[in-house]
C-alpha positions in Angstrom: 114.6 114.5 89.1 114.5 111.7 86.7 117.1 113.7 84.7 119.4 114.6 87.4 119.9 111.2 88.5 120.3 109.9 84.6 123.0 112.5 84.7 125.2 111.2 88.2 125.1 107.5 86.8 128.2 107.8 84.6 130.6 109.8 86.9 128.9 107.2 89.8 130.2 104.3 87.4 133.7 106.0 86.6 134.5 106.9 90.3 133.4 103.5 91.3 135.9 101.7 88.5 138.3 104.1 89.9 138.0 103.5 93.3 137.5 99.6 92.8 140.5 99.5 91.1 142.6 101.5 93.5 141.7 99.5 96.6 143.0 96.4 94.4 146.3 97.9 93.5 147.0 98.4 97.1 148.9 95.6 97.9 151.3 96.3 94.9 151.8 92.7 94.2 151.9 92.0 90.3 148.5 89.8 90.5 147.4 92.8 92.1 148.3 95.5 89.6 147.1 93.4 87.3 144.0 93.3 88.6 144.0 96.5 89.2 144.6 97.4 85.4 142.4 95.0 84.3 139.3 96.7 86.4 140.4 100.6 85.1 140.4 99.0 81.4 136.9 97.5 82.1 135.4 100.5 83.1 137.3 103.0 80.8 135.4 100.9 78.2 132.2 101.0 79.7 132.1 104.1 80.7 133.8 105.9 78.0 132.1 104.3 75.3 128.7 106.3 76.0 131.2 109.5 75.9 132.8 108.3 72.2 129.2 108.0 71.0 127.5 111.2 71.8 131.0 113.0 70.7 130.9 111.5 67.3 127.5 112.1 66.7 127.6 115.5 67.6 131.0 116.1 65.3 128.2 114.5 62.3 126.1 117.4 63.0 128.8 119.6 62.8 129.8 120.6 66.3 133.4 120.6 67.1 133.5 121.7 70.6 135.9 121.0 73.4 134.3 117.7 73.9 135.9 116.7 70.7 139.4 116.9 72.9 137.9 114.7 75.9 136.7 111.8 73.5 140.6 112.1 71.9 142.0 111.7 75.5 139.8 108.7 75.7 140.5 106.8 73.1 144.1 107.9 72.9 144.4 106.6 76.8 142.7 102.9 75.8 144.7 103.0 72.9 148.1 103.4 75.2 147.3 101.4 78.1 146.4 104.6 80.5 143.0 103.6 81.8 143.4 106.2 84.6 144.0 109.0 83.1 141.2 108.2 81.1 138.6 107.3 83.1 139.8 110.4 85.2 138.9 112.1 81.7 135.6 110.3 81.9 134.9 111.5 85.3 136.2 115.2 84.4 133.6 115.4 81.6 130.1 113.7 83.0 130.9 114.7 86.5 130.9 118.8 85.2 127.5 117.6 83.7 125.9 116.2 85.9 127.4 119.5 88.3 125.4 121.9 85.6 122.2 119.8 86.8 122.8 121.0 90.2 123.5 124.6 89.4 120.5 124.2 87.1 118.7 123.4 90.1 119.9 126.2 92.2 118.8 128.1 89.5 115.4 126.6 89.1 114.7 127.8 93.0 113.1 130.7 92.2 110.3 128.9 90.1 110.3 126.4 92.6 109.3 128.6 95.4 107.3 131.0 93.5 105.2 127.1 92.6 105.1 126.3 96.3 103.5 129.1 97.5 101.2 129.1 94.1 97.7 129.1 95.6 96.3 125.4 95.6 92.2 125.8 97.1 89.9 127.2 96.3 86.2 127.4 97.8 83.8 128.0 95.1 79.8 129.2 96.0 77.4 127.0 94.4 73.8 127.8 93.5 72.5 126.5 96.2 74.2 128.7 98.5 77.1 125.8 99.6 80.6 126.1 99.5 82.9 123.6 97.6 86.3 123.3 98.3 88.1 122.5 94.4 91.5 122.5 93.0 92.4 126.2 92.2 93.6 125.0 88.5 89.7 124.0 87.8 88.1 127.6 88.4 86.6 128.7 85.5 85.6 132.1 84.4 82.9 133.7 86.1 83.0 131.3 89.7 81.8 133.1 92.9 85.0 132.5 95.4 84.9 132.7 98.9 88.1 134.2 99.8 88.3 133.9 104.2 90.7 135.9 106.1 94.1 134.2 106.3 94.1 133.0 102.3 95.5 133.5 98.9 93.5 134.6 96.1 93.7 131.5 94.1 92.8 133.5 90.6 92.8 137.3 89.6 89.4 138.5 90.1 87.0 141.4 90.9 85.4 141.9 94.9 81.7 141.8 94.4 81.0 141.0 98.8 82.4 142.3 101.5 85.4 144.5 102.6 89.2 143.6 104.0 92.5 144.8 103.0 95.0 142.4 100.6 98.4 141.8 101.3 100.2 142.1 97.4 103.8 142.6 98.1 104.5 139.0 97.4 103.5 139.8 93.8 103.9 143.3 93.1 106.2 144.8 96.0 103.5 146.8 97.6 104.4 147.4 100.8 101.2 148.3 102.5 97.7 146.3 102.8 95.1 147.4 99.9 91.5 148.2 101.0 89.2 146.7 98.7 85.6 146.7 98.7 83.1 145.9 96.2 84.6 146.7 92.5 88.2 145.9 93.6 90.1 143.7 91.3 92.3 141.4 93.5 95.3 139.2 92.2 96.2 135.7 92.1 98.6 135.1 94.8 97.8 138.1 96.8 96.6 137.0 101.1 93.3 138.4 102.3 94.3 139.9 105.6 91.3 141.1 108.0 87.5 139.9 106.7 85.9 137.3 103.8 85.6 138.3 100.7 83.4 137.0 97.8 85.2 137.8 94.4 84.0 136.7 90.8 87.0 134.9 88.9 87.9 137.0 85.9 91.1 134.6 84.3 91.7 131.1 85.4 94.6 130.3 88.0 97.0 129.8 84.4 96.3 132.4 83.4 96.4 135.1 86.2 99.1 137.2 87.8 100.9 134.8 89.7 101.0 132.0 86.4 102.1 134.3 84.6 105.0 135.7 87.0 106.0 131.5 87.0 106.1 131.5 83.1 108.1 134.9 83.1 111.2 132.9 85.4 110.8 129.7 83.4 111.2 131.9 80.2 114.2 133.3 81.6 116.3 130.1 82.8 115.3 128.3 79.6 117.0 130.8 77.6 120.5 130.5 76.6 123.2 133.1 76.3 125.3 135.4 73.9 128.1 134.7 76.1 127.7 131.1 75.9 128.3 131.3 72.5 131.1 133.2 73.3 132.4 130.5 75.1 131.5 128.0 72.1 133.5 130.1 69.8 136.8 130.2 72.5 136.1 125.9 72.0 136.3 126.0 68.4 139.6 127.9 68.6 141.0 125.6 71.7 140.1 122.9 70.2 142.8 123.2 67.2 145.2 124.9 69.7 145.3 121.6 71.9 145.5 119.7 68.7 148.4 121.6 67.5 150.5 121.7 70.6 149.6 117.4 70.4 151.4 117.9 67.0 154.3 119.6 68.3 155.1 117.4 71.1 154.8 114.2 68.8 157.1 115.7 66.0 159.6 116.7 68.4 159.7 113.5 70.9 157.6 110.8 69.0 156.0 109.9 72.2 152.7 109.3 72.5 152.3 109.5 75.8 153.3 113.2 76.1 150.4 113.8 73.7 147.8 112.0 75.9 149.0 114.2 78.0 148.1 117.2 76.5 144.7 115.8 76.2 143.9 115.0 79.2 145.4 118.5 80.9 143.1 120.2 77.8 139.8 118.7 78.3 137.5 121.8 79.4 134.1 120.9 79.0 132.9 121.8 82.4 134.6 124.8 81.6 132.1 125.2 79.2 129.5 124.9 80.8 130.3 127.1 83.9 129.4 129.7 81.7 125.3 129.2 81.3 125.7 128.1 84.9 126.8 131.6 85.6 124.1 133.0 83.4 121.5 130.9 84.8 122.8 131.9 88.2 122.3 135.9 87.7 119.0 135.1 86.2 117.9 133.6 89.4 119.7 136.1 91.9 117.5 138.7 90.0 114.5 136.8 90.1 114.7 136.4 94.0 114.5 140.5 94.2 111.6 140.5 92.0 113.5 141.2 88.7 112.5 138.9 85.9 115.2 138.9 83.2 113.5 136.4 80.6 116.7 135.3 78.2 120.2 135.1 78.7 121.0 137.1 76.2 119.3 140.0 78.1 121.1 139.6 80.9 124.1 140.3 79.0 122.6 142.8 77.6 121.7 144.7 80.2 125.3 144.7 82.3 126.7 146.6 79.1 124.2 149.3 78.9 125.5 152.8 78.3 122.7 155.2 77.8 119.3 154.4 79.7 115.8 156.4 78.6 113.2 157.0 81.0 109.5 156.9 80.1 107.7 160.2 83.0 104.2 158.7 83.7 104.1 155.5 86.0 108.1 155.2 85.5 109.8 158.0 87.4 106.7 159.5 88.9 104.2 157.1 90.3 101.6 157.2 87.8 98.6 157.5 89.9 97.0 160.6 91.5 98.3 160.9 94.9 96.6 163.2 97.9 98.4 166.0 97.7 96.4 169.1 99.6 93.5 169.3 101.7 91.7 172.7 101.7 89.3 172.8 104.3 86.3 174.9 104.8 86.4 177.5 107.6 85.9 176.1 111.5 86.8 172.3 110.0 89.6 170.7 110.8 91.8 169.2 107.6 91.5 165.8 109.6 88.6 165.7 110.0 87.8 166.6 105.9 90.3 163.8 105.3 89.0 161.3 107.8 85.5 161.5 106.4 86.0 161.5 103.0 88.5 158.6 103.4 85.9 156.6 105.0 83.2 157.1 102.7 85.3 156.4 99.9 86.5 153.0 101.7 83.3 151.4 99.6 84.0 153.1 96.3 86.1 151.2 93.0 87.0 155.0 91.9 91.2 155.0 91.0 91.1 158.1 93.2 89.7 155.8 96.2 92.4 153.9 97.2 95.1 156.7 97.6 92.5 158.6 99.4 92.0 155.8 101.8 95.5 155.3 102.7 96.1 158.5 103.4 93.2 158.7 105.7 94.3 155.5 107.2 97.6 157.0 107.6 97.3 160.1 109.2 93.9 159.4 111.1 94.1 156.0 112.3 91.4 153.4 112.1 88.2 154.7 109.7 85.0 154.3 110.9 82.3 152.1 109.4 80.4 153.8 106.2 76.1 152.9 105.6 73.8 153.7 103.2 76.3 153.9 100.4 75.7 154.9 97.4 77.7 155.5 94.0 77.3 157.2 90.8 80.0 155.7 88.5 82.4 158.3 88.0 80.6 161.4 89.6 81.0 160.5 93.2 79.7 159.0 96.2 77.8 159.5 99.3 76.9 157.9 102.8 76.4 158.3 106.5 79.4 158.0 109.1 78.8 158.6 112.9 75.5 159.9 112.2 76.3 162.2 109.5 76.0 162.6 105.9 79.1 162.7 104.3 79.0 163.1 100.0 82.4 163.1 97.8 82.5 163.9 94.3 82.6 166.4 91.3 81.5 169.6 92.0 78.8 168.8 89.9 77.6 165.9 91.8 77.9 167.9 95.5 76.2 170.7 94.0 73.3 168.6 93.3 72.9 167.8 96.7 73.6 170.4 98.8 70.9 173.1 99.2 71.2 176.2 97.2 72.3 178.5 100.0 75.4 176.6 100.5 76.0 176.7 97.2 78.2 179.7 96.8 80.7 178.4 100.0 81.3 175.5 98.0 82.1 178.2 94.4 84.4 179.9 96.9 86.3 176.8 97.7 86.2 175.7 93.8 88.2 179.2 94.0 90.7 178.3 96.5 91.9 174.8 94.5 93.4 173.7 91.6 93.9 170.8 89.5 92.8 167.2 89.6 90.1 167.6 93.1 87.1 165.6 94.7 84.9 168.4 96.8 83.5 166.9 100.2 80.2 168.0 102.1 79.1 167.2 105.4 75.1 167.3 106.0 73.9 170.4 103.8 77.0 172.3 104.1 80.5 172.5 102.1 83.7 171.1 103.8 86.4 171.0 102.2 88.5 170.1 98.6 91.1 166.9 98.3 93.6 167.9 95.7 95.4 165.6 93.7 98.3 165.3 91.9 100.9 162.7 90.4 104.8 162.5 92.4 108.1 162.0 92.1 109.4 158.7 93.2 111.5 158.1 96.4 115.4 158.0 96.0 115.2 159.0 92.1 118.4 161.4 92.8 120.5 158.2 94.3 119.4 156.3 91.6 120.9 158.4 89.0 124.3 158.5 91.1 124.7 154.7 91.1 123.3 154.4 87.2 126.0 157.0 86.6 128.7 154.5 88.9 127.7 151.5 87.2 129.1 152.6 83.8 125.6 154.5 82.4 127.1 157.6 80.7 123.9 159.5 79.2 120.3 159.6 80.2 117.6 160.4 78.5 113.8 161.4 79.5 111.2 160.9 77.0 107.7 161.5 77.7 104.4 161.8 76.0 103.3 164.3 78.5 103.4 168.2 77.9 106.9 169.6 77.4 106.1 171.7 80.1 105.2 169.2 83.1 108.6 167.1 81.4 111.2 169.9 82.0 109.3 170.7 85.4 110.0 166.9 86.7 113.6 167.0 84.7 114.0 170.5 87.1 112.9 168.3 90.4 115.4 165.9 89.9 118.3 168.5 90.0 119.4 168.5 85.8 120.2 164.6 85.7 119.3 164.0 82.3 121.4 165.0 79.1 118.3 165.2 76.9 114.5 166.2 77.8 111.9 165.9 75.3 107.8 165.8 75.8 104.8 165.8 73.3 106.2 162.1 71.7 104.1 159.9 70.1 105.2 156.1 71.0 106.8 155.6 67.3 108.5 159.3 68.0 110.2 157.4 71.2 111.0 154.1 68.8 112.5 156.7 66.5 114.9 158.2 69.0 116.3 155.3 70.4 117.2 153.9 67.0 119.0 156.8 66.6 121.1 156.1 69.6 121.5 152.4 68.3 122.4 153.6 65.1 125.5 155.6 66.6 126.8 152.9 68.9 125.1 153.7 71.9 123.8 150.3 74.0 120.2 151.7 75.2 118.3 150.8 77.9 114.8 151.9 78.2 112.8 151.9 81.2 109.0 151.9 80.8 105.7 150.7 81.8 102.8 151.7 79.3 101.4 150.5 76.6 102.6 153.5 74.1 106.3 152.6 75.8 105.8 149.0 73.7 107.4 150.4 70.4 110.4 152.2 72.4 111.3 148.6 74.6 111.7 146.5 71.5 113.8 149.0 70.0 116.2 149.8 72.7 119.0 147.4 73.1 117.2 146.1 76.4 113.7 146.9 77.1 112.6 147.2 81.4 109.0 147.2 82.0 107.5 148.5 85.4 104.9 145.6 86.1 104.4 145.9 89.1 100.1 146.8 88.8 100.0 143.8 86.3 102.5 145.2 83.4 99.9 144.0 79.8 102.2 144.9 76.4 104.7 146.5 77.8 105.9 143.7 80.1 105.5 141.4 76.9 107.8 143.5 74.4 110.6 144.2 77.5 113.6 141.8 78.0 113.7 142.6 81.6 110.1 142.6 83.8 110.3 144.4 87.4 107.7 142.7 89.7 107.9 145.5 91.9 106.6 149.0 91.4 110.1 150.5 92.1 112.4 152.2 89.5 115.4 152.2 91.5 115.4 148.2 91.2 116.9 149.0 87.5 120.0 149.6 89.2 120.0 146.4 91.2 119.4 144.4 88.2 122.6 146.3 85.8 124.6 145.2 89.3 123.2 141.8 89.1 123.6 141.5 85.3 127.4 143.1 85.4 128.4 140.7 88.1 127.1 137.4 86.1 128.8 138.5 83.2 132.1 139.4 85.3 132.0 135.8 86.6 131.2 134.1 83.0 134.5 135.9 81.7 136.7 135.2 84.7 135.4 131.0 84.1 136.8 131.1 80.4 139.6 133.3 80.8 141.0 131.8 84.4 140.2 128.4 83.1 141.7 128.3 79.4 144.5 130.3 80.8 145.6 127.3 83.1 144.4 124.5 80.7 147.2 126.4 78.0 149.9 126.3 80.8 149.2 123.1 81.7 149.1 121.9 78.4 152.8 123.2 77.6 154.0 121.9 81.0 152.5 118.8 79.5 154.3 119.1 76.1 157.3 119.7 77.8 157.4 115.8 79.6 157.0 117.0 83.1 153.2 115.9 83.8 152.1 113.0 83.4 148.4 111.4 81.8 147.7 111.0 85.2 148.8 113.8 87.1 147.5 116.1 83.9 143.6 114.8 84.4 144.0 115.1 88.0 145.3 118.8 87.3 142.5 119.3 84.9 140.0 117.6 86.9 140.8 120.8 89.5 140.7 123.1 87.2 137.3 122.6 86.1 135.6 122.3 89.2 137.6 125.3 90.3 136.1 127.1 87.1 132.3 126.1 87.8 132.5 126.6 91.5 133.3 129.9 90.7 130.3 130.4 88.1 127.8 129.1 90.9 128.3 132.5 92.7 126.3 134.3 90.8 123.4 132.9 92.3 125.0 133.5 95.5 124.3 136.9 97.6 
């Protein structure tokens, strides 16, 4: 705050000599123009000086920008007599500062709201049994947290009491409420929904999900990019254009007055800086759909792209086992099979309980209370529903308890399934299988189309899986990809995509394992699926989706294309009309004060349009 209003004080000041000084001109008698010229003076000094100064101490370290042409007009307007067309100048300059403040805080919205929701309580058990209520930033390590129904989970943690479902979508895009029981890990940020929950802290709130999510968007709007050097490097070149076209007008006229001209119609510093504005912008349109890009120069990055490489596992399939067949045991319902097991694995921390659960949720409603639980770390589990005794696990493990003359039933269902399976029993007798298996994404096929539509020309799929399960998900997706290779090591998929580099081709590489690290940094842009927490490979990508959803790639090349689209129209639009102006200017047909006005519009023009790349 304290920034932004250091940053308003000098065009405050200029507008105010200007203003000041026009109200005494107004009755046009000579003790009144006099007056009047005698105010502008004053306050081109004053407020032009602080201008002067930070110019010339920037050309000392070397940097000859197009601020170099503002402090020019300034002095060259004292130096004539033209305090309004300088202090016009002066208004020009700071005023398109102190306007890249407010787009920086347009930009900055996206940290600011992800900070107000941040959670701010937390109620921490004591010894004693008590509950004290203590700033979530002083959890430590290890705390017992009362989570109620209702709250945010002030630090990422692990459910050691009771059972409810977690609302994560404001953190990773899930769209449906979690079960969790004891063994759950729970994020920071994410809202109990239906029952209290005791968790055990495992990372302090700065250094849990939803910090880290903060840092990832402050990274990002900090940065600043190629293109803005781009537009540095159009300065440099202006810079002795203007100068030129000053020495042109002055050899052929010998007035001086023409060449303040020229200045004044050629001072584009706002111009400047519509550019990070525009930057900054994209950076926080992405942000607000859950795409973190974390430097500028990735955002530019990213809207050029023109071959993308897709990781299989947990990137175009969903990388956990899904439900996918129930094979039930004669005279049993499939419901049933599913609505049992689902409810006896409510309790369990097993990866294969929560897509079990939801499922069962899904298709059969409400599940029914579980008791006497009990586990065996990764053999299965078993406990009594409606009266009955319901057991899910390895074959091994149902085997054990069922009597032996059930036994063969359950061999004859072993026969009947396939794959990745838990085995269910009801009391002393064999039910059924749940089979298991990982899936395609939803609207992969449209997603292709509109990578294809937004300039991508080649994909690629590289995978670590078997060649075999590769080509069969390259098959599902209808022959999208121009290259399909499996059995790759993570410096195999490194290796490829410096090939690509090597012959031109911008890459984009879409991941969201660890072994996908190597293959992020080397692709031109790196996107990390983080949307279960992300580790390495959201560290070593340029570009960090928040939500478990590949198709947002797309979104974010939009988003990215369209900031970049708006940078270039800023310098192109506005150098364009600062060269015709200056010319017109040459030429003795615009005046010092008419040409600042005329610049003065051009600039705002220029970052106006930048700001709409925050816009939706």
């Amino acid at each position: 705050m304290r920034n932004r209003l250091a940053a308003i004080g000098l065009p405050v000041a200029a507008l105010s000599f200007l203003l000041a000084g026009a109200v005494l001109w107004w009755p046009r008698t000579d003790d009144a123009l006099s007056w009047s010229f005698r105010t502008w003076m004053a306050g081109l000094a004053l407020t032009g000086a602080p201008v002067v100064w930070k110019t010339v101490r920037g050309m000392l370290r070397g940097e000859f920008a197009a601020d170099v042409v503002a402090m020019l007009a300034i002095v060259t307007a004292l130096a004539l007599g033209q305090p309004f067309a300088g202090l016009v100048v002066v208004l020009m300059l700071t005023g398109g500062e102190a306007l890249e403040r407010y787009a920086e805080g347009r930009a900055g919205a996206a940290v600011a709201a992800l900070e107000q929701a941040a959670p701010r309580q937390a109620h921490v058990q004591r010894d004693d049994g008590s509950v004290a209520d203590i700033p979530a930033e002083q959890v430590r390590v290890g705390d017992l947290l009362l989570v109620r129904p209702g709250e945010l989970v002030p630090c990422d943690g692990e459910v050691v009491a009771g059972r409810s479902h977690v609302d994560a979508s404001a953190i990773t895009g899930e769209p449906l409420g979690v079960p969790v029981g004891a063994g759950s890990r729970v994020v920071s940020g994410a809202s109990n929904v239906d029952g209290p929950l005791t968790i055990r802290a495992l990372a302090t709130a700065g250094e849990s999900q939803y910090a880290r999510i903060v840092q990832l968007v402050r990274a990002a709007q900090g940065s600043k990019a190629p293109i803005q050097r781009m537009a540095d490097r159009a300065a440099v070149w202006f810079t002795p254009a203007t100068l030129a076209v000053c020495a042109i007008a002055w050899l052929l006229t010998r007035d001086m007055t023409r060449v303040l001209s020229v200045l004044v119609v050629a001072t584009p510093c706002p111009l400047i800086l519509a550019t990070p504005i525009a930057i900054i912008g994209g950076i926080n349109r992405a942000a607000r759909r859950q795409v973190i890009v974390r430097t500028g120069g990735a955002m530019e990055s990213l809207g050029r792209v023109t071959t993308a490489v897709f990781d299989k596992t947990g990137t175009l399939t969903h990388g956990q086992p899904a439900v996918h067949r129930i094979v039930a045991n004669d005279g049993i319902a499939e419901r049933d099979v599913l609505r049992l097991a689902g409810a006896v694995d409510f309790a369990s921390g097993h990866q294969l309980a929560r897509p079990l659960v939801l499922r069962a949720e899904r298709e059969t409603g409400e599940l029914p209370p579980a008791h006497d639980v009990q586990e065996v770390a990764g053999r299965g589990i078993s406990g009594t529903i409606d009266g009955r005794r319901v057991t899910l696990g390895s074959l091994a493990f149902v085997q054990e308890r069922l009597p032996a003359a059930a036994r063969p039933a359950l061999d004859v269902l072993a026969s009947r399934s396939e794959g990745l399976r838990a085995f269910v029993a009801v009391d002393d007798a064999p039910a059924g299988v749940i089979e298991y298996a990982d899936s395609l994404r939803s609207g992969l096929p449209a997603f292709f189309d509109r990578l294809h539509a937004l300039g991508v020309r080649r994909t690629l799929l590289l995978s670590g899986d078997h060649a075999t399960n590769v080509a069969s998900v390259a098959h599902d997706l209808g022959a999208r990809f121009d290259e399909v290779r499996g059995d790759l090591l993570p410096q195999d998929k490194a290796r490829i995509i410096g090939e690509l580099e090597a012959r031109g081709e911008r890459t984009m590489m879409v991941g969201d394992g660890t072994n996908d690290a190597p293959a992020l940094t080397a692709a031109h842009v790196g996107v990390a699926l983080a949307g279960h927490g992300g580790g390495i490979s959201a560290e070593a990508a340029d570009v960090v989706l928040l939500v478990d959803d590949v198709t947002r790639v797309a979104d974010a090349i939009a988003t990215a294309q369209r900031a970049v689209r708006i940078a270039r129209q800023s310098i192109v639009v506005g150098l364009g009309l600062s060269l015709v102006g200056m010319l017109v200017a040459a030429a003795g047909y615009l005046a010092p004060t008419y040409g600042a006005l005329v610049q003065e519009a051009i600039d705002v023009a220029v970052i106006l349009n930048a700001l709409r790349a925050a816009a939706e």
